[in-house]
MIKOL-176721 format. One line per 8 residues: number of its first residue (from 1); their letters; for each residue x, y, z of C-alpha. Coordinates in steps of 0.2 Angstrom, whole numbers, padded with zeros to 4 digits, always signed. Example, Ala and Ser with C-alpha at 12.3 -4.5 7.8 and 13.67 -1.06 7.14 Angstrom:
1	AS	+0062 -0022 +0039 | +0068 -0005 +0036
***
This chain:
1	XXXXXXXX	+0722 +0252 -0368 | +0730 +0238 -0363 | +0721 +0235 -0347 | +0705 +0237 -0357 | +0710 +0224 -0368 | +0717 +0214 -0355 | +0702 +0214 -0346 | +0690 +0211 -0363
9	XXXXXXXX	+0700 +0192 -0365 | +0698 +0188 -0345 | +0677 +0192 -0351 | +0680 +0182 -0366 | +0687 +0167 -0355 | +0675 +0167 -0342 | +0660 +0167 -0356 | +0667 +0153 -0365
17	XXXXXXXX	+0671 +0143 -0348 | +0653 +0147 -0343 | +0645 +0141 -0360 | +0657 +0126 -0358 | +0649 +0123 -0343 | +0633 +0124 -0347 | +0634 +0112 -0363 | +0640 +0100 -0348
25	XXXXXXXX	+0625 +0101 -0338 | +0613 +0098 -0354 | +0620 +0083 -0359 | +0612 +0070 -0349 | +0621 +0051 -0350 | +0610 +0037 -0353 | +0605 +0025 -0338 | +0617 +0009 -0338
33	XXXXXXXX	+0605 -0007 -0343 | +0599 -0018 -0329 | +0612 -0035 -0332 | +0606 -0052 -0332 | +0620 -0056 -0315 | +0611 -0041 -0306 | +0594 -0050 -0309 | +0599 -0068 -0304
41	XXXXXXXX	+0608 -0059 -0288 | +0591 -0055 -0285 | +0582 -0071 -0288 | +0593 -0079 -0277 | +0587 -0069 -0263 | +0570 -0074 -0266 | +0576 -0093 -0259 | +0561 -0102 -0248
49	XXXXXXXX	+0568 -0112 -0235 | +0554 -0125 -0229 | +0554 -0136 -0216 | +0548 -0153 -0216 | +0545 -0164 -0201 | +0547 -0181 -0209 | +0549 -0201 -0201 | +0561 -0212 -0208
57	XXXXXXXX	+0553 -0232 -0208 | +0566 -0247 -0212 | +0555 -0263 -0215 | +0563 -0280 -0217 | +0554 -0298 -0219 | +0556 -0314 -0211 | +0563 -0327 -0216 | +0564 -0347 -0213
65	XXXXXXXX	+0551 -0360 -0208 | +0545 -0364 -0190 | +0555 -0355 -0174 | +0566 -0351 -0185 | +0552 -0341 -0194 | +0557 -0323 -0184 | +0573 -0323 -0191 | +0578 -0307 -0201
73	XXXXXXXX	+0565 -0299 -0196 | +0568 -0285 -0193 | +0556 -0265 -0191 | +0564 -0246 -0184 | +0557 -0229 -0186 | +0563 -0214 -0182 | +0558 -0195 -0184 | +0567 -0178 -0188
81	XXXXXXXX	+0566 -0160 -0199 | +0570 -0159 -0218 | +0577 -0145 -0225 | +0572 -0140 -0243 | +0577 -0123 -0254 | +0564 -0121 -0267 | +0567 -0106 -0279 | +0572 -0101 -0295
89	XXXXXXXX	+0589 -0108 -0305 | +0597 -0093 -0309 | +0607 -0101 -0324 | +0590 -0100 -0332 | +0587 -0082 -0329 | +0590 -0067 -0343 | +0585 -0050 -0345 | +0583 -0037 -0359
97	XXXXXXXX	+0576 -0021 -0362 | +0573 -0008 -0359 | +0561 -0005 -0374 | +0555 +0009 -0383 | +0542 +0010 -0369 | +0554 +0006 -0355 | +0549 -0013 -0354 | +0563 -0024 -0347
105	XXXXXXXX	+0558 -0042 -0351 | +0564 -0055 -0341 | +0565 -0075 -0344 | +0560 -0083 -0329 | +0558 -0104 -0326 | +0548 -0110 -0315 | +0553 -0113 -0296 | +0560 -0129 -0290
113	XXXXXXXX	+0570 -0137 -0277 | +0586 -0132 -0277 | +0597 -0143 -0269 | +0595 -0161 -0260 | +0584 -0160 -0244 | +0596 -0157 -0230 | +0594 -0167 -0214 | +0594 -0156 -0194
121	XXXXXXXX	+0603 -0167 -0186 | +0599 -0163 -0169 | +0580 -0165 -0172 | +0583 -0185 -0176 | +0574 -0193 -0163 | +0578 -0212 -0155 | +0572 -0226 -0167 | +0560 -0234 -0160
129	XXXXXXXX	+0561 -0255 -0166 | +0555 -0271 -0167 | +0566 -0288 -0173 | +0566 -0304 -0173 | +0579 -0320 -0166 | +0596 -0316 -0169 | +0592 -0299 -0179 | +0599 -0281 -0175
137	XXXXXXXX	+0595 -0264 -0183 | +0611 -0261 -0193 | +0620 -0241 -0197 | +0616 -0248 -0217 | +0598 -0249 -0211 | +0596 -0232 -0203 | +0605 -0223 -0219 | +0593 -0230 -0232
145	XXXXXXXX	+0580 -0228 -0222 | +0586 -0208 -0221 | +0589 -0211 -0243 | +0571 -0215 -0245 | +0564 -0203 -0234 | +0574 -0190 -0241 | +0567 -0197 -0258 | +0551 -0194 -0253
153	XXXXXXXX	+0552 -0178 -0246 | +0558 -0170 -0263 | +0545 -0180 -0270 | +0534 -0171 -0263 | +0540 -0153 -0261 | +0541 -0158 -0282 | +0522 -0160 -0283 | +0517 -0146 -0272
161	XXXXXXXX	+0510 -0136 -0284 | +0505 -0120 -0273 | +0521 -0120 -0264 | +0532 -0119 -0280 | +0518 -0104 -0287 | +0521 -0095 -0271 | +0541 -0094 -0274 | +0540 -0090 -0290
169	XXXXXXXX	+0529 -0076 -0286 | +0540 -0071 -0272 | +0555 -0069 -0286 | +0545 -0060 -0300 | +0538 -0048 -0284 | +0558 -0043 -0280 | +0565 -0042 -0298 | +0549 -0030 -0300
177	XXXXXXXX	+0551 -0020 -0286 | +0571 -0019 -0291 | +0570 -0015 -0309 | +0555 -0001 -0305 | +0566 +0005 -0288 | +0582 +0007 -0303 | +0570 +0017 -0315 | +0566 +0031 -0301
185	XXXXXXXX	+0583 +0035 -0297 | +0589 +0037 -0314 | +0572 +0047 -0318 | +0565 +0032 -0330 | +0548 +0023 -0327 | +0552 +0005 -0329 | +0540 -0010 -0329 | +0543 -0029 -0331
193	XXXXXXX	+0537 -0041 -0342 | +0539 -0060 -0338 | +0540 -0075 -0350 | +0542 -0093 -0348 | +0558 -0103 -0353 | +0559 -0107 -0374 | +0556 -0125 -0376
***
């Protein structure tokens, strides 16, 4: 009798273990929410680095009357490779969602340029220079002659319409492709919407 009963509580155990067990299994945990940082980790990657083959030009007028007339005058040019970073600014960048319909939304600015154009230095090449009597191409000249050129460089990567387009596109293309990739392994089916910046 006792090993009857003994054995009935070892059944009883193991059933209620099981049943345990199995209330486990059925209770599936809710995916974690894609965070704004895991977002702009991904905008970053996006980065465009271009390169720009620029010329530097330093022009100075003459002065004085007569022979004299040369002096201070004064012409160099030079050539080398800016480097520009066109992207996203990830401090603009903010996600929620998922809705009802598994819509993330995601605020996204338009592209720009990042950082001030960086210079290769080993693509500078040898000024080439003209001057007058008693004039010399100083280190002051080269520099602003590199400020401005620099200048016009963002300038112009600024303007560039289609390039800023193509890296924005290249930014909402990877946050898509991460947000929908983080849907399948969790068993969800995500999809992105983008919006501009509030005014």
């Amino acid at each position: 009798m006792n090993s009857l009963r003994k054995l009935a509580c070892i059944l009883l155990l193991s059933m209620s273990s099981l049943l345990a067990l199995s209330g486990c299994e059925q209770q599936s945990a809710e995916p974690e929410p894609i965070e704004s940082a895991q977002i702009r980790q991904i905008a970053e990657l996006s980065t465009l680095k271009c390169y720009y083959h620029n010329v530097a030009k330093f022009t100075q007028e003459a002065g004085g009357m007569g022979w004299l007339g040369g002096m201070g005058y004064k012409r160099m040019w030079f050539e080398y490779t800016a480097i520009v970073e066109i992207g996203i600014n990830v401090n603009e960048i903010s996600i929620t969602g998922p809705d009802e319909n598994g819509v993330y939304t995601v605020t996204l600015p338009e592209a720009e340029v990042l950082t001030n154009p960086q210079i290769d230095e080993e693509s500078i090449t040898d000024p080439l220079t003209e001057q007058g009597w008693f004039t010399e191409i100083t280190n002051e000249d080269r520099m602003t002659a590199l400020r401005n050129a620099q200048e016009t460089v963002r300038e112009t990567v600024n303007n560039d319409e289609s390039l800023l387009f193509q890296a924005r596109e290249r930014a909402k293309e990877l946050i898509e492709r991460f947000i929908v990739n983080y849907g399948d392994t969790v068993g969800e089916e995500y999809s992105v919407r983008f919006v501009d910046p509030e005014e």
